[in-house]
C-alpha positions in Angstrom: 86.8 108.9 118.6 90.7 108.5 118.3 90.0 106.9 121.2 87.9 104.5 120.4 89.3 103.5 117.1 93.2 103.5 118.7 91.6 100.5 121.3 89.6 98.5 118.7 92.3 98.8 116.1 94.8 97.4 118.4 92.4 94.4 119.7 92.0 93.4 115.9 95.6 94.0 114.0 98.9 94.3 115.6 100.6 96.5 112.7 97.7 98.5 112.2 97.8 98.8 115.9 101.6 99.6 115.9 101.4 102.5 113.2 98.7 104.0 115.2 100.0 104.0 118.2 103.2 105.4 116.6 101.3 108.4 115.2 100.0 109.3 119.0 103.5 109.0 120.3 105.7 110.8 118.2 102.4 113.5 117.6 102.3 113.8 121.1 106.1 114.4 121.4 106.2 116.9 118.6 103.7 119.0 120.7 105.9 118.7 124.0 108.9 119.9 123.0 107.1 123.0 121.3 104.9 123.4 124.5 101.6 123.5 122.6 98.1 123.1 124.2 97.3 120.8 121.3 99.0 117.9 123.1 95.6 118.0 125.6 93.5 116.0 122.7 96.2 113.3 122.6 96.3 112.0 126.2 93.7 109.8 126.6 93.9 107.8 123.2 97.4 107.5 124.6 96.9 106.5 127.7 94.3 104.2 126.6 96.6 102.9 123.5 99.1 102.3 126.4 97.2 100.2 128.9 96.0 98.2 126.0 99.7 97.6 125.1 100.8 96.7 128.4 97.7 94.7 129.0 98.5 92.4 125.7 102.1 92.1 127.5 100.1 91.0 130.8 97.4 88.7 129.7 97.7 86.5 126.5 94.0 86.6 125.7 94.1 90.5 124.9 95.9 90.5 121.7 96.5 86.4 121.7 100.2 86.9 122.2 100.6 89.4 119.1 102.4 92.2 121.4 105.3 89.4 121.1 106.0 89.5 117.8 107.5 93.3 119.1 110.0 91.0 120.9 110.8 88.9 118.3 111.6 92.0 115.8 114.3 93.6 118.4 115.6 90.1 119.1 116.3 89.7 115.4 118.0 93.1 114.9 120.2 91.9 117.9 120.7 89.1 116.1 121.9 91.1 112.9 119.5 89.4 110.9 118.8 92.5 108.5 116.7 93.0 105.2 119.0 91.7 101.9 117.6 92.8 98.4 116.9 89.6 95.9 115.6 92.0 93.0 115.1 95.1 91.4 111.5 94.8 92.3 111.9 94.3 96.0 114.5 97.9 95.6 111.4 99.7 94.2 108.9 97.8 97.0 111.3 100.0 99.6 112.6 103.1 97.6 109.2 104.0 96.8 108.0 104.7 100.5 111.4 105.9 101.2 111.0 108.8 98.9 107.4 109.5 99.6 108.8 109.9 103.1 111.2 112.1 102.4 108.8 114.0 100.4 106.4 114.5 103.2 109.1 116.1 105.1 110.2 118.4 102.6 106.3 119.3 102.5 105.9 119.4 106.5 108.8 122.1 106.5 108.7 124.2 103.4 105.4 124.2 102.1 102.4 123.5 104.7 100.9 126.9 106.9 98.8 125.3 109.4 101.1 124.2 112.0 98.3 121.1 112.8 98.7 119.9 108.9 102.8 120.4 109.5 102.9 118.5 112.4 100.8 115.2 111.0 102.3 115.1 108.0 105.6 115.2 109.1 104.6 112.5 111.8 103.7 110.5 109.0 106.3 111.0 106.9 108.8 110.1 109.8 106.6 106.3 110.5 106.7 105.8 106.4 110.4 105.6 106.3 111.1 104.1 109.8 108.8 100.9 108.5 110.5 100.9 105.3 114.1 101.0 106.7 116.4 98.2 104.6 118.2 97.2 107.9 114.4 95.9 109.4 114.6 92.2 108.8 112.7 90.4 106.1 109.9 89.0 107.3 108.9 91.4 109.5 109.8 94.6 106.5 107.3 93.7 104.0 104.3 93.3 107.0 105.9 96.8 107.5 105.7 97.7 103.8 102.2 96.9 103.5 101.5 99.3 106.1 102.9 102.2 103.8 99.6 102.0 102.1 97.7 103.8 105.1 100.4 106.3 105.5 101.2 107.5 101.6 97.9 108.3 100.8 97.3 110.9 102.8 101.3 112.2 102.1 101.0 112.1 98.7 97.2 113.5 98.9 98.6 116.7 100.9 101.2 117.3 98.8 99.4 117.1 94.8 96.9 119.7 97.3 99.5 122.2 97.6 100.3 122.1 94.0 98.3 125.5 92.5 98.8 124.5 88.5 96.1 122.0 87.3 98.5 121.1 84.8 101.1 120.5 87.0 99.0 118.2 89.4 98.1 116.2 86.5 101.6 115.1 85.7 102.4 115.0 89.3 100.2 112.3 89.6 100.8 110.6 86.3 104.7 110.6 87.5 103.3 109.0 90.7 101.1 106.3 88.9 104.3 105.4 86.7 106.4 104.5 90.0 103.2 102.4 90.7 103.0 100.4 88.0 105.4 98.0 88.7 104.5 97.2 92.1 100.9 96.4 90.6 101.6 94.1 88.2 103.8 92.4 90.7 100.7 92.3 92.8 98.6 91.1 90.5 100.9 88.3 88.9 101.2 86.7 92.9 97.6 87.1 93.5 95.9 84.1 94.8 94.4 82.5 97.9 96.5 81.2 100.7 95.2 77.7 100.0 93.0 76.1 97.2 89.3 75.5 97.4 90.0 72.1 97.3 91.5 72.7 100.8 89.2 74.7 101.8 86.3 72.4 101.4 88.5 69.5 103.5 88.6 72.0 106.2 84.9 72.9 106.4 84.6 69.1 106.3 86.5 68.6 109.6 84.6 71.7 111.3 81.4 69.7 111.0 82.5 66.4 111.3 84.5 67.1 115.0 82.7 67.5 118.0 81.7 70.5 119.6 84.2 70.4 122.4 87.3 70.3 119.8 90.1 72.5 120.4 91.8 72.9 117.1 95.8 72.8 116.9 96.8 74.1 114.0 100.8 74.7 112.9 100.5 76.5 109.2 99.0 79.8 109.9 97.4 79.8 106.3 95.8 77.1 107.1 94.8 78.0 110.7 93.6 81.5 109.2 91.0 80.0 107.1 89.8 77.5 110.1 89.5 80.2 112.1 86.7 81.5 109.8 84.6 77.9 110.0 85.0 77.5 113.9 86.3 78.9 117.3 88.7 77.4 119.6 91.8 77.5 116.7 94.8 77.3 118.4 98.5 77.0 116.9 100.4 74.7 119.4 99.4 72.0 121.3 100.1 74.0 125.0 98.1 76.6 124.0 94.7 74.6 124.5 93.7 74.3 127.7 94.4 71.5 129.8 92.8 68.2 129.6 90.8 69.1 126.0 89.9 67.0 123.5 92.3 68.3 120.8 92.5 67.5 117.3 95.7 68.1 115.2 94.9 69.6 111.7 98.3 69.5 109.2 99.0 69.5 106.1 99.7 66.0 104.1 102.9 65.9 104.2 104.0 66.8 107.7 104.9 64.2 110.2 102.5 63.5 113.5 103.2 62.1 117.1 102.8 58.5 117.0 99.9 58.5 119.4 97.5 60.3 117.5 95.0 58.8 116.2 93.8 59.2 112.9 90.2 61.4 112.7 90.5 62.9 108.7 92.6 62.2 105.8 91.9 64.1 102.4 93.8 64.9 99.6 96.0 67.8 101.2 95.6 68.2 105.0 94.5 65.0 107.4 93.4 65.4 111.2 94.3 63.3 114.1 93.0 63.2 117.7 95.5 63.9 120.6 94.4 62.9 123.8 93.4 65.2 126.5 96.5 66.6 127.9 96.5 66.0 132.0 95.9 68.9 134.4 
């Protein structure tokens, strides 16, 4: 089953893909170094995980060039383009994971008996911090932060079971939902669609009104996103569709176009032009 759900996982989400396979690596290498039989049920996800990874290096269709972004993220750190805090609220968006992290540790290696529990949790707890690391660069930290809601669940969930007092696993989790708080109504107060229904309706209107044989080039990812879910062949650039397609540019109103494309859909905040086939 870890199987299973490691390969599907990874042909559907890059960072959920990432913290997965993360959790079968460094599980695996906890149970090497201590020599433990255990390790057995973790080779084939990991093999499996593996070949999928180098397989979405190898061919571009397998994870549609997401493996890349890996690539991008070390190039950046080369590049000393690291995380720099604009607000308290973006401090407590980091510190919070930070210290679950730590916590999880502390749990692992005092508390916990069973040395399977000791060993996951502390995996976790390792992944939660390493994703939440201030030095990982902007963009790419708060993809990573958002994956700290798979991993401190099951922390926190551990830990507030090893607490023996009701009372005291009460106000454990009250202090908990008081560091939340904030974060929520952050949430909340940004919470909206990527685009407008307005825009949305526009799009679905250029899905039925192109051909059949349309390949779709799309630039804004919001926008390509939500395309995606009206019609297939959605690419982003203009080399990605295959040679000699009929192709038709979808952008925003604003944004400039090649002065041979023809006009095939103007609305009120995205327009589509036809680009000729590209030669073979």
């Amino acid at each position: 089953m870890a199987s299973v759900f490691s390969v599907l996982t990874g042909l559907t989400h890059i960072l959920d893909f990432a913290v997965a396979y993360a959790i079968l690596l460094l599980l695996t290498i906890t149970y090497i170094i201590k020599g433990k039989g255990e390790v057995k049920y973790l080779v084939m996800p990991l093999i499996l995980s593996s070949a999928l990874l180098a397989s979405g290096f190898l061919v571009y269709e397998v994870m549609g060039g997401d493996s890349y972004k890996g690539i991008s993220l070390v190039n950046e750190i080369i590049q000393g383009k690291f995380f720099e805090i604009k607000n308290p609220i973006e401090v407590s968006n980091v510190a919070f994971p930070l210290i679950i992290g730590a916590l999880g540790i502390i749990t692992s290696k005092s508390i916990l008996i069973n040395d399977v529990d000791r060993r996951i949790i502390f995996t976790l707890s390792i992944i939660l911090i390493v994703l939440n690391i201030p030095l990982i660069p902007r963009d790419f930290l708060w993809r990573f932060n958002l994956m700290s809601a798979i991993l401190v669940p099951l922390i926190l969930g551990v830990f507030i079971g090893t607490i023996k007092s009701v009372r005291h696993s009460v106000l454990t989790v009250l202090l908990i939902a008081s560091l939340l708080t904030p974060q929520f109504i952050t949430a909340i107060s940004v919470l909206k669609p990527s685009i407008t229904t307005e825009e949305y309706y526009e799009l679905k209107h250029i899905a039925v009104k192109a051909p059949s044989n349309i390949v779709f080039v799309v630039p804004n990812t919001k926008i390509r996103y939500w395309l995606e879910t009206l019609t297939q062949n959605v690419v982003k650039k203009p080399k990605d569709a295959k040679s000699g397609s009929l192709t038709i540019l979808v952008v925003e109103k604003f944004r400039p176009v090649p002065p041979w494309a023809k006009p095939f859909y103007e609305g009120e905040f995205v327009k589509a032009y036809l680009l000729f086939p590209r030669s073979p």
